[in-house]
C-alpha positions in Angstrom: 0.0 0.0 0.0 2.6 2.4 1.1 4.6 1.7 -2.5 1.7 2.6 -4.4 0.8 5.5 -2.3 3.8 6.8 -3.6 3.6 6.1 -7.4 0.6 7.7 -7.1 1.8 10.6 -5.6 4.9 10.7 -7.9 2.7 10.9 -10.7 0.7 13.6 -9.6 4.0 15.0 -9.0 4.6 15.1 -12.5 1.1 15.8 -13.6 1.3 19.2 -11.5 4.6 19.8 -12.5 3.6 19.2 -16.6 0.8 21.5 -16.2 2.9 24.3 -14.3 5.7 23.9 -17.5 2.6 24.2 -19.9 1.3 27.7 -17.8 4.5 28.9 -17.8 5.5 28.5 -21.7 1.6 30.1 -22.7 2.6 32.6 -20.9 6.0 33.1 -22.6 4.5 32.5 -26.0 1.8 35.5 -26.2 4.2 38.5 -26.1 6.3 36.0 -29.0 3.2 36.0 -30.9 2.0 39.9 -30.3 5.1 40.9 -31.8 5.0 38.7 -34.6 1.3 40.2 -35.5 2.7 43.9 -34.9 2.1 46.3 -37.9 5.3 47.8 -39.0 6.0 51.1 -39.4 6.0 53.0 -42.4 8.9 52.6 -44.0 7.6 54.1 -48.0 9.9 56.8 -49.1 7.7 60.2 -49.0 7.8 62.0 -52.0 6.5 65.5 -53.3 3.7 65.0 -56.6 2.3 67.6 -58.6 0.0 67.3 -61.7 1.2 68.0 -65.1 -0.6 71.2 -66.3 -2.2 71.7 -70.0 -2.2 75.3 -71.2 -2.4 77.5 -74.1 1.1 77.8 -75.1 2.7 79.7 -78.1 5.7 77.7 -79.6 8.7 79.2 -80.6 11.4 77.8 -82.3 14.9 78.2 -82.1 17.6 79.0 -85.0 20.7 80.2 -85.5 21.0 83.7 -87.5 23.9 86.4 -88.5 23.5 89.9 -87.7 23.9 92.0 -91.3 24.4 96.2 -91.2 21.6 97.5 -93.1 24.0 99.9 -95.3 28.1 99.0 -95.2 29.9 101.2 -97.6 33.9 101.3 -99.4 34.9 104.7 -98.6 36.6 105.7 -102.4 38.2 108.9 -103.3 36.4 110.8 -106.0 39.1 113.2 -106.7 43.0 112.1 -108.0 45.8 113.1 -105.8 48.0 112.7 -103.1 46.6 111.4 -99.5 47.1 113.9 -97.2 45.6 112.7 -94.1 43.1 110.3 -92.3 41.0 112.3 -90.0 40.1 109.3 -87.9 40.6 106.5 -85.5 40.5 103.4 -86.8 37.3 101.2 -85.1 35.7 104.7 -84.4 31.9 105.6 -84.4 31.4 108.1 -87.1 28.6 110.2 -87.6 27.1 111.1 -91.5 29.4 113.7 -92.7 32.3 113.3 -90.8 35.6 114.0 -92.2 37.6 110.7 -92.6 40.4 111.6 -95.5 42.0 114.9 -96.8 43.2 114.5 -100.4 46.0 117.4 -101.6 43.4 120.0 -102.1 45.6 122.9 -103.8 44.8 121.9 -107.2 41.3 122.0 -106.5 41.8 125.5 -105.0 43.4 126.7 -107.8 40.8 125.1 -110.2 38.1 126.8 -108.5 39.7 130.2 -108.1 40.3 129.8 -112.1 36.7 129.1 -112.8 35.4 131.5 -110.4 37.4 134.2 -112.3 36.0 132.9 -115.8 32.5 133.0 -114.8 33.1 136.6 -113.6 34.6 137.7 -117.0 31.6 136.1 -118.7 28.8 137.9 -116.7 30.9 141.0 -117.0 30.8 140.5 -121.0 27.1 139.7 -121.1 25.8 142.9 -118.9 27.7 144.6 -121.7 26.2 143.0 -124.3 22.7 142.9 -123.0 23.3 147.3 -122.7 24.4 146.8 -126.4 21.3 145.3 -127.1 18.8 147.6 -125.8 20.7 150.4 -127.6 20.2 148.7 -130.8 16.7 147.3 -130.1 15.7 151.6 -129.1 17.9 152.8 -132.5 15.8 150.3 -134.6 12.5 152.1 -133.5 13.8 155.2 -134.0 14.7 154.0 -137.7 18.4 154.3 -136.7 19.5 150.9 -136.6 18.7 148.1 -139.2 17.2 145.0 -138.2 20.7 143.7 -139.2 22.3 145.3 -136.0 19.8 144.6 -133.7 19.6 140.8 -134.5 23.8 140.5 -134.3 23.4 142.5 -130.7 21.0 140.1 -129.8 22.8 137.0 -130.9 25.8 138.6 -129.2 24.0 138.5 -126.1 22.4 135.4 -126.2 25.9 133.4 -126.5 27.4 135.7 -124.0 24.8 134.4 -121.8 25.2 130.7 -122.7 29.0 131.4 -121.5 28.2 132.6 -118.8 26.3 128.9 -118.0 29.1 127.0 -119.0 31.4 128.9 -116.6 28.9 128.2 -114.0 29.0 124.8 -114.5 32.7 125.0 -115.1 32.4 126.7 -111.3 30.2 123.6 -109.6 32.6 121.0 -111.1 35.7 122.9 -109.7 33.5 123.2 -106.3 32.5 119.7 -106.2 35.8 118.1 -107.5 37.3 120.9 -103.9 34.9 119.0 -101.7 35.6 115.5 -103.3 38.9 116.3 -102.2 37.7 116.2 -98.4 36.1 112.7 -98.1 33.1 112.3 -95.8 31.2 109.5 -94.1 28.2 108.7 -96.5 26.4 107.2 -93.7 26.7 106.7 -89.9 28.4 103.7 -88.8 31.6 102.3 -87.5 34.5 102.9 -89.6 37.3 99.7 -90.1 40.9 100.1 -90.7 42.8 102.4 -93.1 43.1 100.5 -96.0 45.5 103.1 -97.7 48.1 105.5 -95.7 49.0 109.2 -96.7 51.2 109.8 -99.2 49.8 107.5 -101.7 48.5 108.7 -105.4 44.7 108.3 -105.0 41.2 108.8 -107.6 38.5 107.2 -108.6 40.4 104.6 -110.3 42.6 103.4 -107.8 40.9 99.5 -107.3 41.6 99.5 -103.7 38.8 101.8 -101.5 40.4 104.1 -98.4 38.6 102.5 -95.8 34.6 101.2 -94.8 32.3 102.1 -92.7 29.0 99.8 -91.7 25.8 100.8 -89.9 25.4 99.8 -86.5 22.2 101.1 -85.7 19.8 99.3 -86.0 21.6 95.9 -86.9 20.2 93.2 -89.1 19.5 89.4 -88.0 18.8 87.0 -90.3 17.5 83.6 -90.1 16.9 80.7 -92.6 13.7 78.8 -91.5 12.8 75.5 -92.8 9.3 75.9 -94.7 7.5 74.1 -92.3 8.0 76.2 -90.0 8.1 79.2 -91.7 4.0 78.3 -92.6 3.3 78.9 -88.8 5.6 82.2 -88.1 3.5 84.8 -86.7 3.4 88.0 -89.2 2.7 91.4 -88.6 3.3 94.5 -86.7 3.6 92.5 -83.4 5.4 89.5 -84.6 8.6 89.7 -82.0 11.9 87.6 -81.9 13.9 86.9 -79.0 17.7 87.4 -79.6 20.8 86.2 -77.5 24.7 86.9 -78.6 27.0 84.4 -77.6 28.3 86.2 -74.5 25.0 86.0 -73.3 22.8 83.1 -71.7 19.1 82.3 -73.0 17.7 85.3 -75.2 17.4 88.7 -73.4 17.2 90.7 -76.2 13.9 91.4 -78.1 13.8 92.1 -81.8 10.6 93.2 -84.2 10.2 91.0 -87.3 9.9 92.9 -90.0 10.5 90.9 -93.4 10.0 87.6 -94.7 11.0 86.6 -97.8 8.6 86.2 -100.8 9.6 83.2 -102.2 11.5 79.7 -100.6 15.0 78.8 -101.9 14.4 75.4 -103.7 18.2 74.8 -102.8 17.7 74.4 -98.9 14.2 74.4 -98.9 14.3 77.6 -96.6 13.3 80.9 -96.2 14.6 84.1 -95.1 13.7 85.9 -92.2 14.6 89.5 -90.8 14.7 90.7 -87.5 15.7 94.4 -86.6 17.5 95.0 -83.3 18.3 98.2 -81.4 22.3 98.6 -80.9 22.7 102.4 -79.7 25.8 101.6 -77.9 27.5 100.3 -80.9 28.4 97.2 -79.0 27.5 94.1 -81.7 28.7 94.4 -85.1 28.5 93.0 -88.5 28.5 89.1 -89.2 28.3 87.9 -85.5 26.1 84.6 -85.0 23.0 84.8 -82.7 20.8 82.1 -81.5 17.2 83.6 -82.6 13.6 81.9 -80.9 11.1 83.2 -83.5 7.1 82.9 -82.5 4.3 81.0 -84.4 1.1 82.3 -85.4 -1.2 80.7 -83.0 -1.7 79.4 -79.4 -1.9 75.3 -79.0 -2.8 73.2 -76.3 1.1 71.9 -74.3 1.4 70.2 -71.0 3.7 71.9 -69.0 5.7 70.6 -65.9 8.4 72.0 -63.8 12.1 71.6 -64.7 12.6 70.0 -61.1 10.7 67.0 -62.0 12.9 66.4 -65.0 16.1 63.5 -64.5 18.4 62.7 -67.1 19.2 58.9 -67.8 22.6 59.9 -69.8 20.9 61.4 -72.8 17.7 60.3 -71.9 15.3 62.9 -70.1 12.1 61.1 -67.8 10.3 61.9 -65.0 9.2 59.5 -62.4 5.2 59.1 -62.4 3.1 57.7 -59.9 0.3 55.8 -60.7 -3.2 54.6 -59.1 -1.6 52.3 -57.0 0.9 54.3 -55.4 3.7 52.8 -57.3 6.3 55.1 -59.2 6.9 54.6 -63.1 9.6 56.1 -65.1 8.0 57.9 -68.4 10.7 59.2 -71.0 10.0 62.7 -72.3 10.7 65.1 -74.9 11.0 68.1 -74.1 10.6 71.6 -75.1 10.9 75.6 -74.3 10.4 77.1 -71.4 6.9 79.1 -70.6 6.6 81.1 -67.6 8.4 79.3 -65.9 7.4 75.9 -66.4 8.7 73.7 -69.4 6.7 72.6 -72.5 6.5 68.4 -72.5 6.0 67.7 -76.5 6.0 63.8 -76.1 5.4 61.7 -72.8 2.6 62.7 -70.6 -0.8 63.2 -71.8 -1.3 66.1 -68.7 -3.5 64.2 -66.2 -0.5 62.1 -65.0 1.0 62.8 -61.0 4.5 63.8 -61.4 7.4 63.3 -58.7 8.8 67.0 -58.3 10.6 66.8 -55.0 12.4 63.5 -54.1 13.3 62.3 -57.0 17.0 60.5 -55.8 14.4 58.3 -53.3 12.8 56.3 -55.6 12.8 53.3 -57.7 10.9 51.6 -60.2 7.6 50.4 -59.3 8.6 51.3 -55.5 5.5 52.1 -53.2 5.9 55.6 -52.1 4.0 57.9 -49.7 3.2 61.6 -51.5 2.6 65.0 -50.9 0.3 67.4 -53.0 1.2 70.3 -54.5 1.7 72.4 -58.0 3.6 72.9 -61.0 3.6 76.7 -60.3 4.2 76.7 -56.3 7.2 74.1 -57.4 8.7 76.5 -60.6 8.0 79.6 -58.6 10.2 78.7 -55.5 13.0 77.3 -57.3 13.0 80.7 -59.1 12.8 82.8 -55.8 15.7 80.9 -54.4 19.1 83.0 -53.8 
């Protein structure tokens, strides 16, 4: 009895014990398995979206032009001689009239003092003759005179007279060929180097001209467009160009369209366009190349995006998209100007698409991301009022 008592009690023993080791795991296993159910925290990177925008845009284009001087003259001498002087610095802004070379102007002098003279002698001969005249044109009334006299009188005086015209003309030749002798800028302008130096025999047919000057006020552009494009150029009194030099960045300069060729150049299948462009100071000259954006006609619908949501895949341009699902997609783009601010998007997006504009170096393709809302314009107008 007493060894049986004690099984019994031994296995009770156990029992308790088994059912203590069974409390005591349940209760290590249910903070185990509250963790394992835990939610974890959000780990999605957090991104900035903005909607592409579709607006009313006018398109330019962009070309590259050459700036022209509306007038550029060869300074020449009209009268032969010896070169005297230049009456200028070379490079120099010259005004219409200016005095630029002094040709030996003695012999001009002289001729005019000579002719002066001879037209003096010849109206001295026909008052004389027109007194003789008279006095025979009264004696043939009185029945003095035949009709004889008084026709040679008048003959006398009429050829007197006609001398008296060539030694007036005789006089503005000698005058002109004087102030040909004095040679003056036939136009305002900047004048280049001295092409001949004094002491030199000069005239009209030495093959070599003294100098030129060009026009630099207003100054020329010119542009070839393709005919395409040229069919959707704005025209009129308000078509405007934008002009940049290549010292300069983007195209600060505004210039008014005023010609367009009449006809295209079967060649090159372009045609010629003119821009005008102030230049008071004198600063751009003849021949330089410009980069020219020229405006078409009419207003079409773009979508526009900011520049910050634009990467570049080596010469690939995209912008991160993210769709219903919160996932991000990587659309390729082409791009084009810039309009107030915010950049043209010719191929890509359609413009109802939600574009990454902030955050763009945390994401991936197809990645889950959180976003924040806002605009193409808040995003284009605080980049631009950054220091």
């Amino acid at each position: 009895m007493k060894r049986r008592f004690e099984i019994s009690s031994a296995r009770e023993l156990v029992a308790c014990s088994a059912a203590l080791l069974a409390l005591a795991l349940a209760a290590c296993s249910n903070p185990v398995e509250g963790q394992a159910n835990a939610k974890p925290g959000d780990t999605r990177p957090r991104v900035t979206v903005a909607e592409a925008l579709r607006a009313p845009v006018f398109e330019v284009s962009e070309h590259t032009g050459r700036t022209e001087a509306p007038s550029s003259v060869e300074i020449r001498a009209r009268s032969a001689g010896y070169l005297q002087q230049a009456a200028f610095k070379e490079g120099d802004l010259v005004k219409k009239g200016d005095l630029l070379f002094v040709i030996d102007p003695r012999p001009y002098q002289a001729a005019l003092a000579r002719a002066q003279a001879e037209l003096e002698s010849a109206r001295v001969d026909q008052d004389l003759a027109r007194r003789e005249a008279e006095r025979a044109a009264q004696l043939f009334k009185a029945g003095v005179a035949t009709a004889q006299e008084r026709d040679v009188r008048e003959a006398a005086l009429n050829q007197l007279a006609a001398r008296a015209q060539v030694a007036a003309a005789a006089l503005s030749t000698a005058q002109l060929d004087l102030d040909y002798a004095f040679v003056r800028s036939p136009i305002a302008g900047r004048v280049g180097r001295i092409l001949v130096t004094a002491g030199n025999l000069v005239g009209p047919t030495l093959a070599t001209p003294l100098a030129n000057v060009v026009s630099v006020d207003p100054l020329y552009v010119y542009v070839d467009v393709d005919e395409a494009r040229a069919l959707r150029l704005k025209r009129g009194a308000r078509a405007v160009a934008r002009v940049g030099f290549p010292d300069e960045a983007g195209y600060p300069h505004e210039a008014s369209i005023d010609f367009i060729d009449n006809r295209v150049d079967p060649q090159t299948g372009t045609l010629k366009v003119r821009a005008v462009i102030e230049n008071h100071d004198g600063r751009w000259m003849h021949g330089l190349f410009a980069r020219v954006q020229l405006p078409e006609e009419a207003a079409h619908d773009a979508v526009l995006i900011a520049d910050q949501a634009v990467a570049t895949d080596q010469d690939r341009k995209f912008v991160w998209v993210v769709g219903a699902d919160g996932k991000v997609q990587a659309r390729p783009v082409k791009l084009g100007q810039l309009d107030h601010g915010l950049r043209v998007v010719k191929e890509g997006l359609s413009g109802s698409e939600r574009v990454i504009v902030r955050g763009l170096q945390r994401v991936r393709p197809s990645a889950d991301v959180t976003t924040e809302l806002a605009t193409m314009r808040e995003v284009a107008l605080a980049e631009a009022s950054k220091p």
